[in-house]
C-alpha positions as protocol buffer text, in pm:
chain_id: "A"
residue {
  index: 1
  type: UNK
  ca { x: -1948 y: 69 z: -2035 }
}
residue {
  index: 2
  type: UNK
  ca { x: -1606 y: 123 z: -2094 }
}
residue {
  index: 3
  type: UNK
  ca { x: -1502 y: 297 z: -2401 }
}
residue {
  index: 4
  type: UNK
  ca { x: -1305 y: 70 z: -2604 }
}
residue {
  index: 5
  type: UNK
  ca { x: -1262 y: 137 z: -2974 }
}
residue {
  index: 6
  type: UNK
  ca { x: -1159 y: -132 z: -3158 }
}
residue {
  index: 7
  type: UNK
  ca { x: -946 y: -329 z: -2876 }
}
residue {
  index: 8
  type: UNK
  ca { x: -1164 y: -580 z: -2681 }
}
residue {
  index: 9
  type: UNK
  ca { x: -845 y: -728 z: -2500 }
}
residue {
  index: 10
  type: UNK
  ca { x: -456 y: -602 z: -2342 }
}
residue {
  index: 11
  type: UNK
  ca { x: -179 y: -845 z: -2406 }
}
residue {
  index: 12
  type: UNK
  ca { x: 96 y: -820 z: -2123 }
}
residue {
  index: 13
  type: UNK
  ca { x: 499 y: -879 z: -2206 }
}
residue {
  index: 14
  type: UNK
  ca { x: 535 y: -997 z: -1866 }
}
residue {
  index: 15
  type: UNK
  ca { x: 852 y: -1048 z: -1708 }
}
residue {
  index: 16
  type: UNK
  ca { x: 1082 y: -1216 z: -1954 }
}
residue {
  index: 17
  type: UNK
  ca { x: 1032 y: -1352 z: -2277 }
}
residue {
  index: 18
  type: UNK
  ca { x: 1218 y: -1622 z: -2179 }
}
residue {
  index: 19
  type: UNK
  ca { x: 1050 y: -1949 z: -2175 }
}
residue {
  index: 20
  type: UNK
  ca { x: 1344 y: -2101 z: -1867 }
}
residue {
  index: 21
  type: UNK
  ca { x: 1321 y: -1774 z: -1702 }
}
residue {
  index: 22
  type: UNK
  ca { x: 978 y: -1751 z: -1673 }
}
residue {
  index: 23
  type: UNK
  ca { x: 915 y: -2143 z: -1504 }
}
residue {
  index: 24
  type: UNK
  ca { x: 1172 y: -2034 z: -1258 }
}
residue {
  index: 25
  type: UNK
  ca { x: 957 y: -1685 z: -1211 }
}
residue {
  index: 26
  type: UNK
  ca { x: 641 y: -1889 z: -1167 }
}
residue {
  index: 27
  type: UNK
  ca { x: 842 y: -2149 z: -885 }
}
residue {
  index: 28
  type: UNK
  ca { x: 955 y: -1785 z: -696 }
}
residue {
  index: 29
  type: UNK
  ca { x: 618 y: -1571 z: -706 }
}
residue {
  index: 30
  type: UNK
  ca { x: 417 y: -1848 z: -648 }
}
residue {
  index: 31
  type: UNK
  ca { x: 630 y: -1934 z: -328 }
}
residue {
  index: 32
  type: UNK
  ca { x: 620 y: -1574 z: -262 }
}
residue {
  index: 33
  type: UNK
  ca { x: 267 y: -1519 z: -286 }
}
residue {
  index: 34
  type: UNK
  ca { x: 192 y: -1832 z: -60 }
}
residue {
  index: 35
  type: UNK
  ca { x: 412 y: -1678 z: 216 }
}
residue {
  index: 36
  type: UNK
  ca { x: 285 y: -1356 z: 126 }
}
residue {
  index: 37
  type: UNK
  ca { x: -93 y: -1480 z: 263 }
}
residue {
  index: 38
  type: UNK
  ca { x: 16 y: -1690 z: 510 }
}
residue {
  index: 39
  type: UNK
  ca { x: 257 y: -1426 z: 705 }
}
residue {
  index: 40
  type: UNK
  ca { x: -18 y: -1147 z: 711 }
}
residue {
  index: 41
  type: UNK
  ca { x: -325 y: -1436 z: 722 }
}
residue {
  index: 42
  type: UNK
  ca { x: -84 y: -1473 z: 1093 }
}
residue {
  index: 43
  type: UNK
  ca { x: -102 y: -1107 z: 1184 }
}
residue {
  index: 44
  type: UNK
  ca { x: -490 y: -1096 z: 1136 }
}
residue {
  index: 45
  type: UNK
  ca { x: -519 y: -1376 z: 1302 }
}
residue {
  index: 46
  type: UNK
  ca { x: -270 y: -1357 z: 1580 }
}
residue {
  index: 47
  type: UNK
  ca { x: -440 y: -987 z: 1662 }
}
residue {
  index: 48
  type: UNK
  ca { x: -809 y: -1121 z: 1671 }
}
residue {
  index: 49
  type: UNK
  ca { x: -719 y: -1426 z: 1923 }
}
residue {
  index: 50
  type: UNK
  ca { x: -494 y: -1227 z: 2096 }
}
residue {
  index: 51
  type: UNK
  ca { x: -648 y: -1040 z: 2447 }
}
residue {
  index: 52
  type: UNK
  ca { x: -302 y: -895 z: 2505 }
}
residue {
  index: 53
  type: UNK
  ca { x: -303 y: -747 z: 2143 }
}
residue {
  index: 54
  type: UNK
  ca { x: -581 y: -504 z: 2213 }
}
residue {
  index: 55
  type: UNK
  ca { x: -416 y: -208 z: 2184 }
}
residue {
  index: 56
  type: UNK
  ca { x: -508 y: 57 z: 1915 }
}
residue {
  index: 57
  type: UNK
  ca { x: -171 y: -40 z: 1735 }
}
residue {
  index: 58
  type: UNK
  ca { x: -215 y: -382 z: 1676 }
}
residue {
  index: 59
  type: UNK
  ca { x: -602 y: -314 z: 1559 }
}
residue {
  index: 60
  type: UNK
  ca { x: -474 y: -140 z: 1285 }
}
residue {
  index: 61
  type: UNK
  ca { x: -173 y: -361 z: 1207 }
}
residue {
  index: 62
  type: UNK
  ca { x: -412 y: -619 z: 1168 }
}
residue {
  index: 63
  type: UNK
  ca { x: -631 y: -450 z: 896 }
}
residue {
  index: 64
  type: UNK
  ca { x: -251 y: -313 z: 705 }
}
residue {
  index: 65
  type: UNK
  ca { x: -200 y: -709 z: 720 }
}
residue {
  index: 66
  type: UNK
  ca { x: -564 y: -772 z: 547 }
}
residue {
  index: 67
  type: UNK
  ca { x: -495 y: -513 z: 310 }
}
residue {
  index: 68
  type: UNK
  ca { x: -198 y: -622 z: 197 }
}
residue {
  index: 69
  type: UNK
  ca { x: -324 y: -926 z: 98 }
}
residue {
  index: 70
  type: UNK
  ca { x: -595 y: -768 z: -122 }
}
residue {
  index: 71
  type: UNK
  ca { x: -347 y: -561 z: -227 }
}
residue {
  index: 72
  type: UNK
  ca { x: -79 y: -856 z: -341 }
}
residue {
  index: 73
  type: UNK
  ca { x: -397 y: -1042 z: -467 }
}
residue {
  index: 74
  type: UNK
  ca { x: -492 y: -784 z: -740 }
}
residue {
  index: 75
  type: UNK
  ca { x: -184 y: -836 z: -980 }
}
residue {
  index: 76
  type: UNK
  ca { x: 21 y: -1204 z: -785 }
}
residue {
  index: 77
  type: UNK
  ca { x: -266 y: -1469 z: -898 }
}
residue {
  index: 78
  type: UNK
  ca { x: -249 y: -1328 z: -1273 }
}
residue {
  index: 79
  type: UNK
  ca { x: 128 y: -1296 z: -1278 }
}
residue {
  index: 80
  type: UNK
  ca { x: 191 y: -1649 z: -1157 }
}
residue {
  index: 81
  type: UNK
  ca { x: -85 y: -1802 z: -1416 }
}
residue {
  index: 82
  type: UNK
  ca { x: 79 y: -1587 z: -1711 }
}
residue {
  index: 83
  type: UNK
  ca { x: 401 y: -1722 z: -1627 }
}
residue {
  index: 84
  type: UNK
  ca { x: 340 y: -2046 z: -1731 }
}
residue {
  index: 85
  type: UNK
  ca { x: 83 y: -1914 z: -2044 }
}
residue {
  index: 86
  type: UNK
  ca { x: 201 y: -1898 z: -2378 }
}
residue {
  index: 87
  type: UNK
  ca { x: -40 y: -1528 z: -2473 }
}
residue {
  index: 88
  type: UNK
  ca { x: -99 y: -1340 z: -2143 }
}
residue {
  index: 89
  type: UNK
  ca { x: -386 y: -1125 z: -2209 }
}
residue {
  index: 90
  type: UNK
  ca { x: -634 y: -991 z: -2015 }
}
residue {
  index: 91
  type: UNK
  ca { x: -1013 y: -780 z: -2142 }
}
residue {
  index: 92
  type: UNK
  ca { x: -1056 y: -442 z: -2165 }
}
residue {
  index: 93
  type: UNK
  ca { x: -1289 y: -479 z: -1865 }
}
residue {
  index: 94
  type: UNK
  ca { x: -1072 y: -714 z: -1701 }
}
residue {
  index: 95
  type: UNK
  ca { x: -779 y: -431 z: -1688 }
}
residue {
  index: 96
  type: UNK
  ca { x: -981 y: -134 z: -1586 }
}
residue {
  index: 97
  type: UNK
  ca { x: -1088 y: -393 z: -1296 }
}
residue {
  index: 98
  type: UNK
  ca { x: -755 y: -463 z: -1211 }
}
residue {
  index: 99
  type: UNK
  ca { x: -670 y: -101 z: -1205 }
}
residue {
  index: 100
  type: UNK
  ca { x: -912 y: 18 z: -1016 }
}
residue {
  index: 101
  type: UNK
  ca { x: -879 y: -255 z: -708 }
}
residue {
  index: 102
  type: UNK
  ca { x: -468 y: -229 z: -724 }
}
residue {
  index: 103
  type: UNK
  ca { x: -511 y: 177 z: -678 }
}
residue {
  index: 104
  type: UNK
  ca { x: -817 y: 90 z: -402 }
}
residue {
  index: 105
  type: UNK
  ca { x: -607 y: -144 z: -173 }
}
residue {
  index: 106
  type: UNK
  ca { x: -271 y: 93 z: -262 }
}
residue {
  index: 107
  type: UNK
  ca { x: -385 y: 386 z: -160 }
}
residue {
  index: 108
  type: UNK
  ca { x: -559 y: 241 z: 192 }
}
residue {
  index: 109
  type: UNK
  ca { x: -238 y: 132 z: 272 }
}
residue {
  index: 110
  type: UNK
  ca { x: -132 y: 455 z: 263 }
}
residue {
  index: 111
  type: UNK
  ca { x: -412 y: 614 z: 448 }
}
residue {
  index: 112
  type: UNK
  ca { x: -317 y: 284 z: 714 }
}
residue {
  index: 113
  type: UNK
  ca { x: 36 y: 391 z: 761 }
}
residue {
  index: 114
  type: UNK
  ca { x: -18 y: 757 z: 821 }
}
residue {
  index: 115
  type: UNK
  ca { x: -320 y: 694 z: 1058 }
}
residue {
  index: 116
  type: UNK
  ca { x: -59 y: 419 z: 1255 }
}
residue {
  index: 117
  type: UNK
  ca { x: 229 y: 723 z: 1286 }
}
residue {
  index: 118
  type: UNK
  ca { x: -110 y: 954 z: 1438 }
}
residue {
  index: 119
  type: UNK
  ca { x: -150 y: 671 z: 1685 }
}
residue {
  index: 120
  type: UNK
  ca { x: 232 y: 616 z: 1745 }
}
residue {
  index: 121
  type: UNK
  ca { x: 270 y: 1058 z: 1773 }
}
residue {
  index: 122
  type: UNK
  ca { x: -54 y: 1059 z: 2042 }
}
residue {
  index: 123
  type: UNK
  ca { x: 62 y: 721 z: 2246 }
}
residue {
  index: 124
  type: UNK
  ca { x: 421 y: 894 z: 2325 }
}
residue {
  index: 125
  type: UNK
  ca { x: 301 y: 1273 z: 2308 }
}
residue {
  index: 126
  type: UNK
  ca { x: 4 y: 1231 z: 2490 }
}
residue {
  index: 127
  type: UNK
  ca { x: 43 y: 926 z: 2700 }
}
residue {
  index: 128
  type: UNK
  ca { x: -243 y: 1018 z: 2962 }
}
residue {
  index: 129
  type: UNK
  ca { x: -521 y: 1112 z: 2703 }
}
residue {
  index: 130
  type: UNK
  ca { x: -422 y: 834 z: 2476 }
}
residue {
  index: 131
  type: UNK
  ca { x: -699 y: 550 z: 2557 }
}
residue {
  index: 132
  type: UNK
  ca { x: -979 y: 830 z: 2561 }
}
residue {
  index: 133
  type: UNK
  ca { x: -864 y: 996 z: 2236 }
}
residue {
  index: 134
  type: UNK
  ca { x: -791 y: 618 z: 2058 }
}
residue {
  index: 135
  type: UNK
  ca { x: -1099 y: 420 z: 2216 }
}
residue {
  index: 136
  type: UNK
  ca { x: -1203 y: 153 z: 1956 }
}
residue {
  index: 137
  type: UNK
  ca { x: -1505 y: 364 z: 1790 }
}
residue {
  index: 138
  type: UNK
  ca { x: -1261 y: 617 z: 1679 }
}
residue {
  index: 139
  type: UNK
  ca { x: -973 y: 375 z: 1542 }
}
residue {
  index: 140
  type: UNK
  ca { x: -1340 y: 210 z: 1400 }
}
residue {
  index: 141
  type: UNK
  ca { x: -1396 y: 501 z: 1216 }
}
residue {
  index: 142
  type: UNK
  ca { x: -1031 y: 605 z: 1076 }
}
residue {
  index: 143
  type: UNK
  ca { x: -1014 y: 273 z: 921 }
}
residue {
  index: 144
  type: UNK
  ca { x: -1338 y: 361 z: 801 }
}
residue {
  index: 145
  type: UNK
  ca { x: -1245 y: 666 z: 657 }
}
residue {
  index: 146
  type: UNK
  ca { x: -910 y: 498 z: 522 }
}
residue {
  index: 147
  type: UNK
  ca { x: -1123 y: 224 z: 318 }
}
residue {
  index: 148
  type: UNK
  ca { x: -1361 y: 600 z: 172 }
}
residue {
  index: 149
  type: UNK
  ca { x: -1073 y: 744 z: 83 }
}
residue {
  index: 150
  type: UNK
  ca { x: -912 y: 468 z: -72 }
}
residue {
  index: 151
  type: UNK
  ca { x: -1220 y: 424 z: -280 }
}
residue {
  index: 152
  type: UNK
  ca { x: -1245 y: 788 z: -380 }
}
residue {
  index: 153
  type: UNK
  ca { x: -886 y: 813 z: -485 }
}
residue {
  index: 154
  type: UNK
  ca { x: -929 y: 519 z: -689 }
}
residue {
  index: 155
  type: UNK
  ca { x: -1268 y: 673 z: -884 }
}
residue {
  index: 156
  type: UNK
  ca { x: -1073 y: 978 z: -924 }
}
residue {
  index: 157
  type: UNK
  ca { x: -808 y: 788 z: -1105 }
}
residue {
  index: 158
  type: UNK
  ca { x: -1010 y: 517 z: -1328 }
}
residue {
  index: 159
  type: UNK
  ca { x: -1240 y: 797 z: -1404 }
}
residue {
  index: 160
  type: UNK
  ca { x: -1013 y: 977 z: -1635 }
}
residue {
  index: 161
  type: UNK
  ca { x: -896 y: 591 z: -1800 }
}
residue {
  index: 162
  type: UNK
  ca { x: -1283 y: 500 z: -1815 }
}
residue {
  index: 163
  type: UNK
  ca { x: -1394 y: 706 z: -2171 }
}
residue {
  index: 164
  type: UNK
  ca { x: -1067 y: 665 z: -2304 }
}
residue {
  index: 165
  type: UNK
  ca { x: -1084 y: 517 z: -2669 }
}
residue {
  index: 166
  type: UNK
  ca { x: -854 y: 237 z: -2698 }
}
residue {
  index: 167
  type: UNK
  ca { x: -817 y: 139 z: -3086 }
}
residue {
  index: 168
  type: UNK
  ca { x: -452 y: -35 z: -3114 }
}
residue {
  index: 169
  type: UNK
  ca { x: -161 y: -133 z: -3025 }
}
residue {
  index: 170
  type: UNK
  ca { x: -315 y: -369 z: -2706 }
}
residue {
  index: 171
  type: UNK
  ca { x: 57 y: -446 z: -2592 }
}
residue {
  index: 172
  type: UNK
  ca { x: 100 y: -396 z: -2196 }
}
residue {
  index: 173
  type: UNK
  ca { x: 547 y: -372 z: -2139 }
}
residue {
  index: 174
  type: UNK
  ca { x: 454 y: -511 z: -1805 }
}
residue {
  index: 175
  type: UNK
  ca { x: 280 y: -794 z: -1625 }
}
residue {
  index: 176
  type: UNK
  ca { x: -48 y: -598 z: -1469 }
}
residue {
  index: 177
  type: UNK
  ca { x: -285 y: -310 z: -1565 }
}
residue {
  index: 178
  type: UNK
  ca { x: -212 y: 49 z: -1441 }
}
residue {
  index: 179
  type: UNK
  ca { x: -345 y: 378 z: -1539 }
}
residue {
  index: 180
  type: UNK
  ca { x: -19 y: 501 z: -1679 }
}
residue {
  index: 181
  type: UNK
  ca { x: 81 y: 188 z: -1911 }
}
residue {
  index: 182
  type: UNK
  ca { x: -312 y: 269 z: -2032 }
}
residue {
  index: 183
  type: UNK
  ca { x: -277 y: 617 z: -2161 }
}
residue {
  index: 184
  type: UNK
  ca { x: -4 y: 539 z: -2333 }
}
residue {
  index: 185
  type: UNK
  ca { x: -232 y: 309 z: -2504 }
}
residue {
  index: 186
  type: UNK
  ca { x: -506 y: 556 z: -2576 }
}
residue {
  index: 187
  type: UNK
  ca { x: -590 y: 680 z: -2903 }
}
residue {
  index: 188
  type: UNK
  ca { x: -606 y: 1044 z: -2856 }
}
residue {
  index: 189
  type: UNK
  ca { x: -387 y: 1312 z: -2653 }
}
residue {
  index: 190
  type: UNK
  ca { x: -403 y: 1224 z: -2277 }
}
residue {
  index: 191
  type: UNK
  ca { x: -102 y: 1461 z: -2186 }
}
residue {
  index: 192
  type: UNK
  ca { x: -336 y: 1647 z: -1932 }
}
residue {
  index: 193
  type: UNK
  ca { x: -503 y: 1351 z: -1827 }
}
residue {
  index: 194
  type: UNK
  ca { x: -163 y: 1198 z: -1786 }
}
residue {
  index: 195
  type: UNK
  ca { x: -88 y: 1502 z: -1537 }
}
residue {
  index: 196
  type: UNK
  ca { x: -380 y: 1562 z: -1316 }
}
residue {
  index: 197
  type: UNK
  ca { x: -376 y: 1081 z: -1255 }
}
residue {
  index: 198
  type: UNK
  ca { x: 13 y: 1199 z: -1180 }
}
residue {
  index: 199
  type: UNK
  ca { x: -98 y: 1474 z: -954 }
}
residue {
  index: 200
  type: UNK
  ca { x: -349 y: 1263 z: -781 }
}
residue {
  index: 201
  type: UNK
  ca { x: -124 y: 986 z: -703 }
}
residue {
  index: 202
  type: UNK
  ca { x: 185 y: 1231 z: -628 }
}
residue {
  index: 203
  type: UNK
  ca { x: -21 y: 1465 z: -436 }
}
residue {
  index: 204
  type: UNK
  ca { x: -150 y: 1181 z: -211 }
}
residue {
  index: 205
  type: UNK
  ca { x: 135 y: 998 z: -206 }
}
residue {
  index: 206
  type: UNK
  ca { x: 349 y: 1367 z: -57 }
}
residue {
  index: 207
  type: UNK
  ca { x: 118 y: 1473 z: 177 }
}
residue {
  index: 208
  type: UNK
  ca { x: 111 y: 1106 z: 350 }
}
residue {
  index: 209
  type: UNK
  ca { x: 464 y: 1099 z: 371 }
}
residue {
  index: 210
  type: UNK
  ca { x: 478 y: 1474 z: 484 }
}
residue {
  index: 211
  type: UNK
  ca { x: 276 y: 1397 z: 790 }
}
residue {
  index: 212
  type: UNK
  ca { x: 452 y: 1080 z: 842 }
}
residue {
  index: 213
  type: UNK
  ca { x: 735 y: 1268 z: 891 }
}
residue {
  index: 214
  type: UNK
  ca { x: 641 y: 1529 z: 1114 }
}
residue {
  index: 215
  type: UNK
  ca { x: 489 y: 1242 z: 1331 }
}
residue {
  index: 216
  type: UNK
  ca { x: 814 y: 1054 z: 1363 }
}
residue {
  index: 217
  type: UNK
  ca { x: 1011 y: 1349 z: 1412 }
}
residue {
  index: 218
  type: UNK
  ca { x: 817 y: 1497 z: 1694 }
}
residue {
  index: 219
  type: UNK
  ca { x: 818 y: 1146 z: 1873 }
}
residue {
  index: 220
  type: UNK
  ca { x: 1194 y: 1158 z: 1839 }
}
residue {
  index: 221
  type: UNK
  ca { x: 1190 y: 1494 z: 1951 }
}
residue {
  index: 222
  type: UNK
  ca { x: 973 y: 1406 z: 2228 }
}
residue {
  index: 223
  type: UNK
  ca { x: 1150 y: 1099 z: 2317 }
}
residue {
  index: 224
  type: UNK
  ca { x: 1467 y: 1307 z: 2464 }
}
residue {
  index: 225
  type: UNK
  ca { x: 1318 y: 1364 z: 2787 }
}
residue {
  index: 226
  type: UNK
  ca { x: 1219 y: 1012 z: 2859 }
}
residue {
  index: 227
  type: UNK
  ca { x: 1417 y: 703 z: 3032 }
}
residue {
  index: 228
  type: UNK
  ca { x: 1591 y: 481 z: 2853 }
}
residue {
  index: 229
  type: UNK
  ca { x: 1414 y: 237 z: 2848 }
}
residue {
  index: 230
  type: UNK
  ca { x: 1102 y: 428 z: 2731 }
}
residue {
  index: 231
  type: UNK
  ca { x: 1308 y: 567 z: 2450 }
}
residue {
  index: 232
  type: UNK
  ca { x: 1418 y: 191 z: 2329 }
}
residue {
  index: 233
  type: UNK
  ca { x: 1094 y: 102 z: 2366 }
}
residue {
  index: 234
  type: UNK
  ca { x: 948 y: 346 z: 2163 }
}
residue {
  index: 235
  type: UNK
  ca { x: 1211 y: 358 z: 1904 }
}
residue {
  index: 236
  type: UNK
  ca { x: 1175 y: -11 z: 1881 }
}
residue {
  index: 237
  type: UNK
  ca { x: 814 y: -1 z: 1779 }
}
residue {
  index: 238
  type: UNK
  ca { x: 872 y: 348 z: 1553 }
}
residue {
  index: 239
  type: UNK
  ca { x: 1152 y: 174 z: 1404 }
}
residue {
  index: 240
  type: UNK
  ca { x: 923 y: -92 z: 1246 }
}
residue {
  index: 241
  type: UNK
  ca { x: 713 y: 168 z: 1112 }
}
residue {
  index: 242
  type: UNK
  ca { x: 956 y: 393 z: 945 }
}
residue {
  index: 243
  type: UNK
  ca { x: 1101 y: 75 z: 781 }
}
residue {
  index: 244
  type: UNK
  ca { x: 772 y: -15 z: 626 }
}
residue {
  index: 245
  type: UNK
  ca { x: 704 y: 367 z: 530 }
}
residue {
  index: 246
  type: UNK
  ca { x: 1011 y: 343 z: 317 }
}
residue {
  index: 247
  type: UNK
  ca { x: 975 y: 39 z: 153 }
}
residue {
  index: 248
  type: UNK
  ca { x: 583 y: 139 z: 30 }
}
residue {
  index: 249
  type: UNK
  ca { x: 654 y: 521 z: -54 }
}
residue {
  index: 250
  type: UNK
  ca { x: 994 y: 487 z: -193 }
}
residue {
  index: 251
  type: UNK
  ca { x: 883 y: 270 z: -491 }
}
residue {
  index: 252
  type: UNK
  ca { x: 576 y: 534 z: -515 }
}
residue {
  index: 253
  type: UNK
  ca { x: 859 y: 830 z: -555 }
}
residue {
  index: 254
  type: UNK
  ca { x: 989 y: 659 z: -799 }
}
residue {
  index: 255
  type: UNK
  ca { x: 717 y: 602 z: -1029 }
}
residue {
  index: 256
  type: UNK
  ca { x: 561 y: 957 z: -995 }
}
residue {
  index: 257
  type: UNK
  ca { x: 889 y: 1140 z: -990 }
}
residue {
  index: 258
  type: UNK
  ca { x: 1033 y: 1036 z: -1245 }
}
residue {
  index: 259
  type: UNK
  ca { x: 941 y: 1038 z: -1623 }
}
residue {
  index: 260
  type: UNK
  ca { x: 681 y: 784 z: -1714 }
}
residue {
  index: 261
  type: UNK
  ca { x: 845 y: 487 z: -1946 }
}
residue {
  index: 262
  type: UNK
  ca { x: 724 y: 128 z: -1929 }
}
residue {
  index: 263
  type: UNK
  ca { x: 1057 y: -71 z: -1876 }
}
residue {
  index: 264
  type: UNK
  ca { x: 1209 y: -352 z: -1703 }
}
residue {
  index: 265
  type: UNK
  ca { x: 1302 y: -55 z: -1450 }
}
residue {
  index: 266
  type: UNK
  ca { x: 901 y: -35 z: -1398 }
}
residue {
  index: 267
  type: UNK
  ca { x: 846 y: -378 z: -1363 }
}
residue {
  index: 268
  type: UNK
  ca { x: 1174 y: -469 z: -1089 }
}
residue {
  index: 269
  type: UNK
  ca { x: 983 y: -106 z: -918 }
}
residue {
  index: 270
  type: UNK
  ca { x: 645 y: -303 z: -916 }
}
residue {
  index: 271
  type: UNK
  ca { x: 762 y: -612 z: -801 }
}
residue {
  index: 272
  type: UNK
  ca { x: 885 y: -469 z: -485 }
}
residue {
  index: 273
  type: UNK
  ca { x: 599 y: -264 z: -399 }
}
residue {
  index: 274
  type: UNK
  ca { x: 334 y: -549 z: -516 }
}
residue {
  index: 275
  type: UNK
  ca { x: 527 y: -875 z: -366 }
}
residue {
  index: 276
  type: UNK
  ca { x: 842 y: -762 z: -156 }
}
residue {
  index: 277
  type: UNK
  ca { x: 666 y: -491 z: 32 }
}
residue {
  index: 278
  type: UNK
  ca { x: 356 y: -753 z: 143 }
}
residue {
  index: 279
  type: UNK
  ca { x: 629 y: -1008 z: 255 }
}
residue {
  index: 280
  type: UNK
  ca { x: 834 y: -785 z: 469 }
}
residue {
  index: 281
  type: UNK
  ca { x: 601 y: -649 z: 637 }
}
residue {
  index: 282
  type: UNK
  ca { x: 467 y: -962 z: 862 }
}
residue {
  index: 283
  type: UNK
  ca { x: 882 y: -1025 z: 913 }
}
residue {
  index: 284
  type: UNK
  ca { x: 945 y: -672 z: 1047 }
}
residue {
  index: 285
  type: UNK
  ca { x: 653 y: -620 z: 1271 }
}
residue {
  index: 286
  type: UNK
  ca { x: 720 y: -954 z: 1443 }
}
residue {
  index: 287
  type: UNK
  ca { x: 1076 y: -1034 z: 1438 }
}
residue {
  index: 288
  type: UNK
  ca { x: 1079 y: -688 z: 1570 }
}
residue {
  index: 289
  type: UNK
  ca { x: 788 y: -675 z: 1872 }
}
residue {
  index: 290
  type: UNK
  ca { x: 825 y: -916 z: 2162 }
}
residue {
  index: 291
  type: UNK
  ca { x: 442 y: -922 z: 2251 }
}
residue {
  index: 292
  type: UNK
  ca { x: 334 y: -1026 z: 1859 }
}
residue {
  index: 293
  type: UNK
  ca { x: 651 y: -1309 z: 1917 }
}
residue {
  index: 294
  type: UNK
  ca { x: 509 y: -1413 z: 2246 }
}
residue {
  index: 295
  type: UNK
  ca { x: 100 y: -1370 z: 2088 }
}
residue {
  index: 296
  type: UNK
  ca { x: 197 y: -1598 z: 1820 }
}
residue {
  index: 297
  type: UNK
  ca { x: 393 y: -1839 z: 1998 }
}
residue {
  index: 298
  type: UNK
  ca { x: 67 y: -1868 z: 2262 }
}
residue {
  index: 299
  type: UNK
  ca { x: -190 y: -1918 z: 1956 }
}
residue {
  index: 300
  type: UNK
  ca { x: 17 y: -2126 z: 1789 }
}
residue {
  index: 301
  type: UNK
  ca { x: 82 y: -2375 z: 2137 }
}
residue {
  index: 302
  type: UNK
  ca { x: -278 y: -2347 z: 2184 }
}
residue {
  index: 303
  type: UNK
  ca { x: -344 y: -2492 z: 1883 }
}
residue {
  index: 304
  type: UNK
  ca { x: -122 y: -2783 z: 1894 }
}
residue {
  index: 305
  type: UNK
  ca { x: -311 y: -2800 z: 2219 }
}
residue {
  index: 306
  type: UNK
  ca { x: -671 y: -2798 z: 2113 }
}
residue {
  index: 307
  type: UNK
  ca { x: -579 y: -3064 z: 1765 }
}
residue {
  index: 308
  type: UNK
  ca { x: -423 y: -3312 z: 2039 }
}
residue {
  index: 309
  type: UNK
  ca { x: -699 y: -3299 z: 2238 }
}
residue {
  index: 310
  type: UNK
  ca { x: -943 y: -3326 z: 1940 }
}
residue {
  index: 311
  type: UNK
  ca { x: -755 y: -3660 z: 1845 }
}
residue {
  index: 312
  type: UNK
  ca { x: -764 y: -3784 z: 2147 }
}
């Protein structure tokens, strides 16, 4: 049981205390969210119909797509319903829930994006060992190992929230539950727990984007002695990558780099990382990638195929 005091229940600001502002909020994120599962509902689906998506890269593509989903699904559904409700609370149990799953699906993403750069670094570095190194029981087991460790980061961060007394204020300055919002919360002094959740996050959150970047930058190194048409090629599908790295771990820098303060800075930061990041992504590994263009355009003619037949 979680360790509550004499608060049973958070109540969340939200956006805007605006009553007009927050219909037209609830009109955006709830179109947002929509294209937010259908775009990456596409990837997944275009990947596992797909014989000519195969390829190591596209198997994991397909499960960043999935996870983004989960991961837009842990704070968009009770966003959009608050915006239109007049007290936006949420239970003690109901937060740490929230918390948990939102660090969960975060920090796979993570593990997702630094295990595509390894497969991006051995497919231009070592082109002739690539299909024996990357056969499907390894990338099996690296998403694996990215779900575990997504889990475990998670437990290490709720862990330190979990026995935390909680006896008033209940006010949330923001529109989901996270760990740091919570301590602030807390009843007691949680300036070392407050640093070793920071530490964990930050510390994951570096050493990701440290081998992210030695990836890239030995492909580009790599890259010099190869045609031109390899190097577009490869800086084409690299490209895509290094755009989504940005968009996920530069909202990240910016919450553990900076001095923790709930504020409408923290909320237009979460936004982009919870619902901006999510849409993107299906735009810029498509628009971007002939064969996904070409995969979706077959599955989606085959389809239009298969219902005319069915009616007639």
């Amino acid at each position: 049981m979680v360790q509550s005091g004499n608060v049973t229940e958070f109540i969340f600001l939200g956006l805007s205390p605006n009553p007009e502002i927050q219909r037209v909020c609830f009109v955006l994120f709830l179109f947002l969210y929509i294209a937010i599962i259908l775009g990456n509902s596409l990837i997944v689906l275009t990947v596992s119909f797909s014989k000519s998506l195969g390829s190591p890269m596209y198997f994991f593509l397909s499960h960043l797509s999935f996870v983004e989903i989960c991961y837009s699904s842990t704070t968009s559904p009770k966003l959009i319903v608050d915006l239109l409700s007049e007290r936006k609370s949420i239970s003690l149990e109901g937060c740490i829930t929230q918390t948990f799953f939102f660090h969960v699906f975060g920090a796979i993403e993570m593990f997702l994006l630094t295990i595509m750069a390894y497969d991006r670094y051995l497919a231009i570095y070592r082109p002739l060992h690539y299909v024996t190194i990357m056969n499907r029981r390894i990338c099996a087991i690296l998403v694996g190992m990215a779900w575990l460790g997504g889990f475990l980061h998670s437990i290490a961060q709720i862990v330190f929230v979990f026995h935390l007394p909680f006896c008033g204020p209940n006010v949330i300055d923001h529109y989901f539950c996270d760990v740091l919002p919570l301590l602030e919360l807390a009843c007691t002094d949680t300036f070392f727990i407050g640093l070793l959740i920071v530490a964990n996050g930050g510390s994951l959150s570096m050493v990701s984007f440290i081998i992210l970047l030695i990836s890239y930058s030995v492909i580009l190194f790599h890259l010099r002695g190869h045609s031109k048409e390899e190097r577009r090629k490869a800086l084409s599908t690299c490209a895509s990558h290094v755009i989504v790295v940005i968009l996920f771990f530069g909202p990240c820098a910016i919450i553990y780099l900076r001095p923790s303060t709930t504020n409408s800075m923290d909320k237009m930061v979460a936004i982009f990382y919870t619902v901006i990041t999510p849409l993107l992504n299906p735009f810029i590994y498509s628009l971007r990638n002939a064969e996904v263009k070409n995969s979706m355009r077959k599955l989606w003619f085959r389809a239009m195929n298969q219902g005319e037949t069915g009616r007639g």
